[in-house]
C-alpha positions as CSV (number, residue, x, y, z in Angstrom):
1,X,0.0,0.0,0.0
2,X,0.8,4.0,-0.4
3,X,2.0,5.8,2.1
4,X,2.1,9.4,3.2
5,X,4.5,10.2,5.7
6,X,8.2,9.7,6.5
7,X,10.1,6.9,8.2
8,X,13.0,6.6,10.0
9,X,15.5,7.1,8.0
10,X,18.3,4.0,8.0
11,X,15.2,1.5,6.8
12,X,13.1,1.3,3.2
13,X,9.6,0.5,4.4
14,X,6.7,-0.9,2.6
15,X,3.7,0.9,1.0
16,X,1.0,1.2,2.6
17,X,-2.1,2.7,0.6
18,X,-4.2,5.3,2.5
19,X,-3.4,8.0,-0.4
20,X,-1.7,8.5,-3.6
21,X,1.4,9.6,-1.6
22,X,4.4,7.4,-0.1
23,X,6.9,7.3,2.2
24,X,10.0,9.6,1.9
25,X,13.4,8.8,3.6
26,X,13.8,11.6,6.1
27,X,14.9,11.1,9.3
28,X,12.8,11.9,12.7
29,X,13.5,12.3,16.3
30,X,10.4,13.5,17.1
31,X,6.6,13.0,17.1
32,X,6.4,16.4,15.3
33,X,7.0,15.1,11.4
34,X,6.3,18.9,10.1
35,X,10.7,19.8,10.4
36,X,11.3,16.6,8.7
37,X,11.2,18.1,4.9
38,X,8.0,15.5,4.4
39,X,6.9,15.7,0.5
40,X,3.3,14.7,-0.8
41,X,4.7,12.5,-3.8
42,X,5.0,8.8,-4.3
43,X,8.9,7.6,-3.2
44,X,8.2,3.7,-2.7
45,X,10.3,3.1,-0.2
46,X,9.4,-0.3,-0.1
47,X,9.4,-1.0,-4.0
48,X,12.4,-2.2,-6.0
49,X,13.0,-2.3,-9.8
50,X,14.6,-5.8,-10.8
51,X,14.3,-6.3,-14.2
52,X,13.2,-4.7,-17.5
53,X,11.3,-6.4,-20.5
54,X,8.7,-9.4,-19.9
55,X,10.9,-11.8,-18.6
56,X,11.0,-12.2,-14.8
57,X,14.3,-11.8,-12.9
58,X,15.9,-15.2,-11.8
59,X,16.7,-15.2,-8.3
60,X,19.8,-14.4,-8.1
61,X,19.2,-11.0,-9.8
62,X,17.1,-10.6,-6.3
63,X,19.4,-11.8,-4.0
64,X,21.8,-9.4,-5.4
65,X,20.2,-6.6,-4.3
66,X,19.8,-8.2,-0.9
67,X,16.3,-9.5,-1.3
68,X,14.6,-12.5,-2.9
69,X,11.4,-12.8,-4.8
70,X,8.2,-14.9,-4.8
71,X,6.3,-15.7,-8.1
72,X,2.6,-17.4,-7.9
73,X,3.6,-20.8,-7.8
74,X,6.4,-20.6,-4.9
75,X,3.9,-18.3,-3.0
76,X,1.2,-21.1,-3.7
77,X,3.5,-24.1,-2.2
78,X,4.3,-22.1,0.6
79,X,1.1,-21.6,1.6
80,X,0.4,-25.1,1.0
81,X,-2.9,-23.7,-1.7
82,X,-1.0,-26.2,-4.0
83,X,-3.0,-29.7,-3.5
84,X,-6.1,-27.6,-3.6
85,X,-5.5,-26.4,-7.0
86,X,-4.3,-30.0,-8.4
87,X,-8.0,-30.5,-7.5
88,X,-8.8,-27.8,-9.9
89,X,-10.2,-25.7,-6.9
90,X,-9.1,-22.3,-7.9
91,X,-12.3,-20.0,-7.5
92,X,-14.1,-21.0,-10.7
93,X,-17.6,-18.7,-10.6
94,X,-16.1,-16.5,-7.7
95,X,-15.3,-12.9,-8.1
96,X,-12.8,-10.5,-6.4
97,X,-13.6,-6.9,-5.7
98,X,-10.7,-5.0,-5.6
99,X,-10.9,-1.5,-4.5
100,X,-8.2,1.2,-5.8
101,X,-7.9,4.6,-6.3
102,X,-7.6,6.3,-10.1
103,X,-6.4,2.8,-11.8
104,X,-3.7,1.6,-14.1
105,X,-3.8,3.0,-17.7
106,X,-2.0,-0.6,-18.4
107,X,-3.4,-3.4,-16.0
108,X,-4.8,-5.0,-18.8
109,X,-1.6,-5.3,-20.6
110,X,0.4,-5.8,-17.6
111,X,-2.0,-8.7,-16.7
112,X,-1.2,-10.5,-19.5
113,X,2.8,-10.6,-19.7
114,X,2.4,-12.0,-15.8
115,X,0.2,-14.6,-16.9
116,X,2.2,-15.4,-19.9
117,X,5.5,-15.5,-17.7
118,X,4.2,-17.8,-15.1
119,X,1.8,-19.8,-17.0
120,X,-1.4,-18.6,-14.8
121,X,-5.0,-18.8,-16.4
122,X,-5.2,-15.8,-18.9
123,X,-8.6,-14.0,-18.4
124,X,-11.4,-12.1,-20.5
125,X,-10.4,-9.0,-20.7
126,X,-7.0,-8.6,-20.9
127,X,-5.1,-7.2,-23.7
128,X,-5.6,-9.8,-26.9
129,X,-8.4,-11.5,-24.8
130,X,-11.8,-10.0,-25.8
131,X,-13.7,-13.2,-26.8
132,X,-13.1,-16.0,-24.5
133,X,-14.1,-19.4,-24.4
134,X,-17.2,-20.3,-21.6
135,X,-16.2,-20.4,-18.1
136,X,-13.2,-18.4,-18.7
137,X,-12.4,-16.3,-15.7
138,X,-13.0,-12.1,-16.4
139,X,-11.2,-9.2,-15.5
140,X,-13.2,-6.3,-15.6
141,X,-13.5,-2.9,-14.2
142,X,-16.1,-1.0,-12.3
143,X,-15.2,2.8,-12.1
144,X,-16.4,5.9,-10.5
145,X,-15.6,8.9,-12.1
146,X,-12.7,10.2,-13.9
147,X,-10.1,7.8,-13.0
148,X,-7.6,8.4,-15.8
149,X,-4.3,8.0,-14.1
150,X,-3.1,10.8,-16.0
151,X,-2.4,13.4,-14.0
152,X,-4.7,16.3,-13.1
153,X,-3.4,20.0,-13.9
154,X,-0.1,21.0,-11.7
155,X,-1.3,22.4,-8.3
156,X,0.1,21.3,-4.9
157,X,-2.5,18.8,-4.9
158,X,-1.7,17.2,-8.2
159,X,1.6,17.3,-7.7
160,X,1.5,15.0,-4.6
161,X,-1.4,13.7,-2.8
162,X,-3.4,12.6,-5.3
163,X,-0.9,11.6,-7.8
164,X,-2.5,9.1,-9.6
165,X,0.3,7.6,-11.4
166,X,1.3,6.3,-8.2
167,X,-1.9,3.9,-7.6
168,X,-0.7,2.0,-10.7
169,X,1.4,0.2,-8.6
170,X,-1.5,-0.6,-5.9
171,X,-3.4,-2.1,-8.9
172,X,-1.0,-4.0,-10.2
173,X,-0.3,-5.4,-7.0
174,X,-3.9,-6.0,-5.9
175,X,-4.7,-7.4,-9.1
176,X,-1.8,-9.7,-10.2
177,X,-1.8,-11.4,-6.5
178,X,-5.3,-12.2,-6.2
179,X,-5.1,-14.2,-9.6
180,X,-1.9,-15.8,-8.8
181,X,-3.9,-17.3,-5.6
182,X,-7.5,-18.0,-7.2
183,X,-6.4,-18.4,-11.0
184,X,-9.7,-18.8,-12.6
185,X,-12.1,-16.2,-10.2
186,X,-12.8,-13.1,-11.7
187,X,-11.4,-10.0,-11.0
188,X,-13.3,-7.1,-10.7
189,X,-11.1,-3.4,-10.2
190,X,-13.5,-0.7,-8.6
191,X,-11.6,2.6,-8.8
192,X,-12.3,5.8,-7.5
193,X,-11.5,9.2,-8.3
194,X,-10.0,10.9,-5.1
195,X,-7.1,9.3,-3.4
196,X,-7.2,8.8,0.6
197,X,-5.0,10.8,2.4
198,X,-4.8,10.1,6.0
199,X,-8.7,10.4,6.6
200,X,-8.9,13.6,4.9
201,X,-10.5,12.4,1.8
202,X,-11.2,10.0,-0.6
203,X,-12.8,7.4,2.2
204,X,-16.6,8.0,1.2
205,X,-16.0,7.3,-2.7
206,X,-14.4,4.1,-1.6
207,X,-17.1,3.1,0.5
208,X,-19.7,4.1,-2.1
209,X,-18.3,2.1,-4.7
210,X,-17.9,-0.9,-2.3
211,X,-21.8,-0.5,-1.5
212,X,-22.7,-0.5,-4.9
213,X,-21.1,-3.3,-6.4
214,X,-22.1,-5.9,-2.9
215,X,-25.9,-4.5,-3.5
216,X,-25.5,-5.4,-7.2
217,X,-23.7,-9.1,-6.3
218,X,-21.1,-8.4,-8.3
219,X,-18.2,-10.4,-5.6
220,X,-18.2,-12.5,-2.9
221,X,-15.5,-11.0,-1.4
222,X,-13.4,-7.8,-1.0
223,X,-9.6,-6.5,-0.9
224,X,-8.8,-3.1,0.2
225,X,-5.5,-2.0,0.1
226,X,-6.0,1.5,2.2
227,X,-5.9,2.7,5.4
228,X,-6.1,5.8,8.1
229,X,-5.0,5.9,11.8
230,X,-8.2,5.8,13.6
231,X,-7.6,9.2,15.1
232,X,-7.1,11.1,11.8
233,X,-10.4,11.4,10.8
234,X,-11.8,15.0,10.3
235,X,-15.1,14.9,12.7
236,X,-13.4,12.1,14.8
237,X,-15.0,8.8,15.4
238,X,-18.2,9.7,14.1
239,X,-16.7,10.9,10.9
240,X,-15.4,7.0,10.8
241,X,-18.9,5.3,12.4
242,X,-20.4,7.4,9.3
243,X,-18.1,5.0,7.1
244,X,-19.4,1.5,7.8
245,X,-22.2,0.5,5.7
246,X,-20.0,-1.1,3.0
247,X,-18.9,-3.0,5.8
248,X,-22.3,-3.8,7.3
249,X,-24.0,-4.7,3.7
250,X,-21.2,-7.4,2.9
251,X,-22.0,-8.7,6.7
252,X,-25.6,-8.5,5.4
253,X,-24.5,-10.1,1.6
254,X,-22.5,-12.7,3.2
255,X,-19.6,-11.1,1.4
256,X,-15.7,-11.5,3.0
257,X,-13.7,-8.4,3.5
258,X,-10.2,-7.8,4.3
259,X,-8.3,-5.2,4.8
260,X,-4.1,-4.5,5.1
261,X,-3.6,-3.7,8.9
262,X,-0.5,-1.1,7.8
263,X,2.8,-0.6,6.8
264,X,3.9,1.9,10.0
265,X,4.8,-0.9,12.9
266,X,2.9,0.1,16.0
267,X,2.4,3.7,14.8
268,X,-0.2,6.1,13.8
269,X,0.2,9.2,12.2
270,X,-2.5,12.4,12.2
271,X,-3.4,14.0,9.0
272,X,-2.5,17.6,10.6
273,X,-0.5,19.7,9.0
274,X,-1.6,18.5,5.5
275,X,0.9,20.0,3.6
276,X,3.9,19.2,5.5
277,X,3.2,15.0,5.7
278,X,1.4,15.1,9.3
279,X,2.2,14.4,12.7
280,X,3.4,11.3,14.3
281,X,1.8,10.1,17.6
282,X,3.2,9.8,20.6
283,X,1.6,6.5,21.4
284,X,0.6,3.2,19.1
285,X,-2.2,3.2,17.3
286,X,-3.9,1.1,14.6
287,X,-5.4,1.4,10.7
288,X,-8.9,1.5,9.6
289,X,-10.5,-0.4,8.2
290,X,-8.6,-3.1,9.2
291,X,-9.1,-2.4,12.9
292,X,-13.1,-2.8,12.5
293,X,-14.7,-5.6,13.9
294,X,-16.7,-6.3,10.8
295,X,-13.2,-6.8,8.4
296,X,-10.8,-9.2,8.7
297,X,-7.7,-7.5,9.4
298,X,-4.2,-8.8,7.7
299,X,-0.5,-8.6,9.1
300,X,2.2,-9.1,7.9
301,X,5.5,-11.0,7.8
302,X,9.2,-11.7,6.3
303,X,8.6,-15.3,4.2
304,X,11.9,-17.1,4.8
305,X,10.9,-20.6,2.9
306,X,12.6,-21.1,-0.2
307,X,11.5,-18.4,-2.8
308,X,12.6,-20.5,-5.5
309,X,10.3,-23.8,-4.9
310,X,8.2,-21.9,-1.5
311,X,8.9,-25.1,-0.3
312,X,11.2,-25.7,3.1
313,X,12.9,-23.2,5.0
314,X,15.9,-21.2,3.4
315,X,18.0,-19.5,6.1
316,X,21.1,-19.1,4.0
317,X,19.7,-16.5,1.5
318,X,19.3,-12.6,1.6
319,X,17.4,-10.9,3.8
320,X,19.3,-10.7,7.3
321,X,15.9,-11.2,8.8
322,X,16.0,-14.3,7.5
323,X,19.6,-14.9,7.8
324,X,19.1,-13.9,11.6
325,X,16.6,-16.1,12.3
326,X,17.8,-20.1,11.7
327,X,14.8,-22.7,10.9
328,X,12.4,-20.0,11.2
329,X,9.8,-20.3,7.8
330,X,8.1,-16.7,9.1
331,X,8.9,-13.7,11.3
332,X,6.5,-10.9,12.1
333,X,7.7,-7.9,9.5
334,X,8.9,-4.6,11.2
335,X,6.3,-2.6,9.7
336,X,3.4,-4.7,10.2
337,X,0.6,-2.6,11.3
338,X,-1.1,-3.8,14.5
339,X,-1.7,-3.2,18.5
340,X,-5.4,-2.1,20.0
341,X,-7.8,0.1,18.9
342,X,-8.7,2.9,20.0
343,X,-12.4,3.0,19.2
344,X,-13.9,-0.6,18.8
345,X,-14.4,-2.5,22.2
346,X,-13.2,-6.1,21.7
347,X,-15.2,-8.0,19.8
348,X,-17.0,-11.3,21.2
349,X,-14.8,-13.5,18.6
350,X,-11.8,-12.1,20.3
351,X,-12.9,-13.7,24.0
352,X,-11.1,-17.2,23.0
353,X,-7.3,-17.4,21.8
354,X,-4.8,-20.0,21.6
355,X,-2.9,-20.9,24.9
356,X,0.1,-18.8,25.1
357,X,-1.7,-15.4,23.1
358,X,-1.1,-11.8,23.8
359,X,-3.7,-11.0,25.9
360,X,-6.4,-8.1,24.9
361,X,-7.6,-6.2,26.9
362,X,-11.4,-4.4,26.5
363,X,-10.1,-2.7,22.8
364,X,-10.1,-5.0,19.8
365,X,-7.1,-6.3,18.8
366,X,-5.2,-5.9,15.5
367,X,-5.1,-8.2,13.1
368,X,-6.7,-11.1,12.6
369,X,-4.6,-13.2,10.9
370,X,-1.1,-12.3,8.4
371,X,0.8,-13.1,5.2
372,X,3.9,-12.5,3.6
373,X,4.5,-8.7,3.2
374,X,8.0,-7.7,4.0
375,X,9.3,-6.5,0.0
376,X,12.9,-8.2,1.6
377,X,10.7,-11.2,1.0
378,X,8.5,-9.9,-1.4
379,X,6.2,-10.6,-4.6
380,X,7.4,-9.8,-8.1
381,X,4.7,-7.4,-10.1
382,X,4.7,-6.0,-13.4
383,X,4.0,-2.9,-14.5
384,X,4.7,-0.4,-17.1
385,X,2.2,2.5,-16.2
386,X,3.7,5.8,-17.7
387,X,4.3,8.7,-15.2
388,X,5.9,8.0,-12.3
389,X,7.5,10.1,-9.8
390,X,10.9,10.3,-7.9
391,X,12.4,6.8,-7.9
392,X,9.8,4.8,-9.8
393,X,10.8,5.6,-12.8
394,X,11.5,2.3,-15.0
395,X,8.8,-0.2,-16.5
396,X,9.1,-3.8,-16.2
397,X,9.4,-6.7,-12.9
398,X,9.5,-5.3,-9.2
399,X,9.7,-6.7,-6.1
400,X,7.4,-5.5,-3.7
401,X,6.0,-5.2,0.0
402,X,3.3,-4.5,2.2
403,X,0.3,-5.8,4.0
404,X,-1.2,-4.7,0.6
405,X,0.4,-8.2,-0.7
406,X,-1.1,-9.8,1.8
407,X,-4.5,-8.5,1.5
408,X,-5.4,-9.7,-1.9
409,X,-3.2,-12.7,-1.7
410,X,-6.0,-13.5,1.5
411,X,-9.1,-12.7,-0.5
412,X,-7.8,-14.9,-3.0
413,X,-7.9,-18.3,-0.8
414,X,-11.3,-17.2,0.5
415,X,-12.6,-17.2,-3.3
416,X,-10.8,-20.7,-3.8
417,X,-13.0,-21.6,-0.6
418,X,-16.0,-20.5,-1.6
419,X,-15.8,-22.4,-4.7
420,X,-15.0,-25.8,-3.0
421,X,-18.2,-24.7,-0.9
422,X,-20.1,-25.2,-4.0
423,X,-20.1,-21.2,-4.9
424,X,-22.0,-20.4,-1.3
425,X,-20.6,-17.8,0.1
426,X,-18.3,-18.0,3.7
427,X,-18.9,-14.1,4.6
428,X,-17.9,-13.2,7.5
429,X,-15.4,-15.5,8.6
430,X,-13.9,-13.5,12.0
431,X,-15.8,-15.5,13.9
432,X,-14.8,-18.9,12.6
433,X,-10.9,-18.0,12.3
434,X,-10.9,-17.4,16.2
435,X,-13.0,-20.6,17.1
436,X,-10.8,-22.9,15.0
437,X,-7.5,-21.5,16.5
438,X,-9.0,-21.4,19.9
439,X,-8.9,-25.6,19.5
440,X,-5.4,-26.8,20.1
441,X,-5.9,-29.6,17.2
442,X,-6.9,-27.2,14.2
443,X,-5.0,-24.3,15.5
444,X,-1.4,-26.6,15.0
445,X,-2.9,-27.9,11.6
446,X,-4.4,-25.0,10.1
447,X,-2.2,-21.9,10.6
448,X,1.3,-21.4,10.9
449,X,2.0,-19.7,14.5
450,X,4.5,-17.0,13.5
451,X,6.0,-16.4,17.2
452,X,9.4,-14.0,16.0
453,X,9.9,-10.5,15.0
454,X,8.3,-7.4,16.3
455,X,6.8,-4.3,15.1
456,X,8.8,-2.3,16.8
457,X,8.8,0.4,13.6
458,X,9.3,3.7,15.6
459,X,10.5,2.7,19.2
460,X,11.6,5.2,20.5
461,X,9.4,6.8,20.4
462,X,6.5,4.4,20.0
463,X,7.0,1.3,21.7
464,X,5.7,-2.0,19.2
465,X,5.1,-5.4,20.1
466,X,6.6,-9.0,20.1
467,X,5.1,-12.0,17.4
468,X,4.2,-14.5,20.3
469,X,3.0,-18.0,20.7
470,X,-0.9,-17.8,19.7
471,X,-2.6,-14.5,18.7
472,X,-0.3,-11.3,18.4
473,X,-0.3,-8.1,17.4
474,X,1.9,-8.3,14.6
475,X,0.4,-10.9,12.8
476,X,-2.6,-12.2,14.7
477,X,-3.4,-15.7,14.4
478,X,-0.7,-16.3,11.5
479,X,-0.2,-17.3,8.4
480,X,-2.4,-20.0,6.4
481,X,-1.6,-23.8,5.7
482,X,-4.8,-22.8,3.1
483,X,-4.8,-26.9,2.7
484,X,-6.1,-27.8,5.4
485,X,-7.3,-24.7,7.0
486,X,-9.8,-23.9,3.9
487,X,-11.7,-27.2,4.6
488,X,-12.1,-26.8,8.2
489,X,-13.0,-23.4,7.6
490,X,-16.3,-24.4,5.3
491,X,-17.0,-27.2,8.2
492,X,-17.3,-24.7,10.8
493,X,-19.2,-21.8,8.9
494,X,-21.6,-24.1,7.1
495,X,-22.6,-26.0,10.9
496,X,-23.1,-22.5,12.6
């Protein structure tokens, strides 16, 4: 996801999409981020160029440059989605809703040289692929407004927090990851015309869009790859409470909905001043819309298996957090949003955990459950969207972070599980993730207990938290073994 506001400055951090803006590499020793020379333009900071032309870097051109790089079929053995697909479950008759800002000029080409270059399903509607045989999966698009990602005349505004070239790579990553986990469920892009920055706008487009298309049944279930600190809504909580009702007609549609739980650690960061990047608070914080009760929030990790084969644990190559970290296959990512909110009281599903959990309190805890997201361990995309700004600059294979991977990557095995369901719908599934991980015999089988790492981002000032045995902050539950978690999961919604 996008993000809008400076880091510290000796780390690259993910995107995190709560506007067209991104992180810059300043540094600060203060909550006050106004003296840190903050910019409203894209500068990926977690988003490195590999390769040009439409074959995808080997992975030694990643490890190289101190990373390594996960295509569809390593990331589907390492979440064990594999022997699910050999049964030809991969989300036939299912569709995706994938919300975005402005678009990408060139998803539909873009679409097709990642299919090509890991032999994936092609779909209607990509470039060359207008008439299609029956049951071929679709890729459309459902927009609101203008949402050329050309950009709009050069004002202060244009020139930074809504540039639009910037969402291209949200799309591309939102698109090209929930394909590569549900290969033949439709795709459906919902874009909007006015980017999210830090609560200040954009939020009420989204949310319109997302209530249209679930009162139309156009999905059955929903990634969004943006998000605010609770507190930096304009109006406060009501301004946010006002927000909901996409969220309470999926509940009512029986349509899943995730949401990336961040890309700042345990940090929030105010919208005020505007202009200058905001302010960093003093104390954690968490995202919306991942921090509602009514979404299923997603953390984050570094994947350390084998990014070759996803199969086994590789301790040997690039990143150091790997490296660090012997015979470890995950490790809760750095920047992995997550901690207690600050305006939902716990929810029921949260009154069970595994033995050994962080505890929570009387303030729901964030997230739910994780996935890869660290870009040190991150998904290649491709993209060749004209326009961008500052360091984005080339077209062609990137590696890429965020709990904006993980997000779609999620709604993906939920439309594979929905299809072995016979095409009804799970829905909300909050309440089922916590009661099969609050039995000791599903919990060891169905989810992989990520208990390293910490999300420690900004300590000082803002202390984070430790991955721990059970639930934790950093990435919840953990990570999916989606082969046999996916089953159990349709057992226990379809007997409740």
């Amino acid at each position: 996801m996008l993000q809008s506001v400076v880091r510290s400055a000796s780390r690259k951090i993910a995107p995190l999409a709560m506007g067209a803006t991104a992180l810059g590499s300043a540094l600060i020793s203060a909550p006050s981020m106004a003296a840190a020379g903050v910019a409203f333009h894209p500068t990926f900071s977690d988003i490195q160029f590999v390769k040009a032309g439409e074959t995808p870097p080997a992975q030694a051109d990643c490890n190289a440059i101190g990373r390594r790089c996960f295509n569809p079929q390593a990331e589907q053995n390492s979440y064990s989605l594999t022997p699910l697909l050999a049964l030809d479950h991969q989300g036939q008759g299912q569709t995706i809703i994938i919300v975005d800002a402005f678009g990408s000029e060139t998803m539909r080409h873009d679409l097709k040289v990642f299919n090509d270059a890991f032999g994936l399903q092609h779909m209607c509607g990509e470039e060359g692929f207008t008439t299609c045989p029956s049951g071929t999966p679709t890729f459309s698009e459902f927009q609101q407004g203008n949402t050329s990602t050309n950009p709009p005349p050069s004002t202060s505004r244009g020139a930074g927090q809504e540039n639009r070239s910037g969402w291209a790579i949200e799309v591309a990553l939102d698109v090209e990851w929930a394909h590569s986990m549900a290969p033949k469920a439709n795709s459906l892009l919902v874009t909007t015309p006015t980017a999210e920055t830090l609560g200040v706008q954009g939020f009420p487009d989204f949310f319109k869009a997302e209530a249209t298309v679930i009162a139309q049944h156009r999905g059955s279930v929903i990634s969004q790859s943006f998000a605010s600190t609770e507190e930096a809504f304009n109006g406060g909580t009501a301004a946010l409470q006002n927000l909901r009702f996409a969220f309470q007609a999926a509940q009512a549609n029986n349509v899943t909905v995730f949401a990336g739980s961040g890309d700042f650690g345990s940090a929030g960061v105010l919208k005020t001043p505007v202009h200058a990047g905001g302010t960093l608070l003093p104390n954690p914080a968490v995202w919306w819309p991942a921090s509602d009760p009514l979404v299923t929030g997603v953390g984050g990790t570094y994947e350390c298996t084998n990014a070759s084969t996803g199969v086994g644990v590789d301790s040997v190559s690039p990143p150091v957090n790997c490296q660090n970290n012997p015979g470890v296959r995950e490790v809760g990512w750095i920047d992995a949003g997550g901690g207690f909110s600050h305006v939902f009281a716990k929810p029921s599903f949260q009154n069970t955990l595994p033995a050994g959990s962080t505890a929570i309190g009387s303030m729901r805890g964030v997230p739910d459950i994780a996935l890869q997201a660290s870009s040190r361990t991150g998904v290649l995309i491709y993209i060749t969207n004209p326009g961008y700004s500052t360091n984005v600059n080339d077209t062609g294979w990137y590696v890429i972070g965020g709990t904006s991977s993980s997000s779609p990557q999620w709604a993906g095995l939920i439309a594979v599980a929905n299809e072995m369901n016979g095409g009804k719908q799970l829905g909300y599934i909050n309440p089922a993730l916590y009661a099969l991980a609050s039995n000791p015999s599903t919990y060891a089988s169905d989810f992989y207990d990520v208990t390293t790492g910490n999300n420690a981002a900004f300590d000082p000032p803002v202390a984070g938290y430790k991955a721990t045995t059970g639930w934790d902050p950093v990435t919840g539950l953990g990570t999916p073994n989606a082969a046999k978690l996916l089953p159990d999961l349709i057992a226990y919604v379809n007997s409740h």
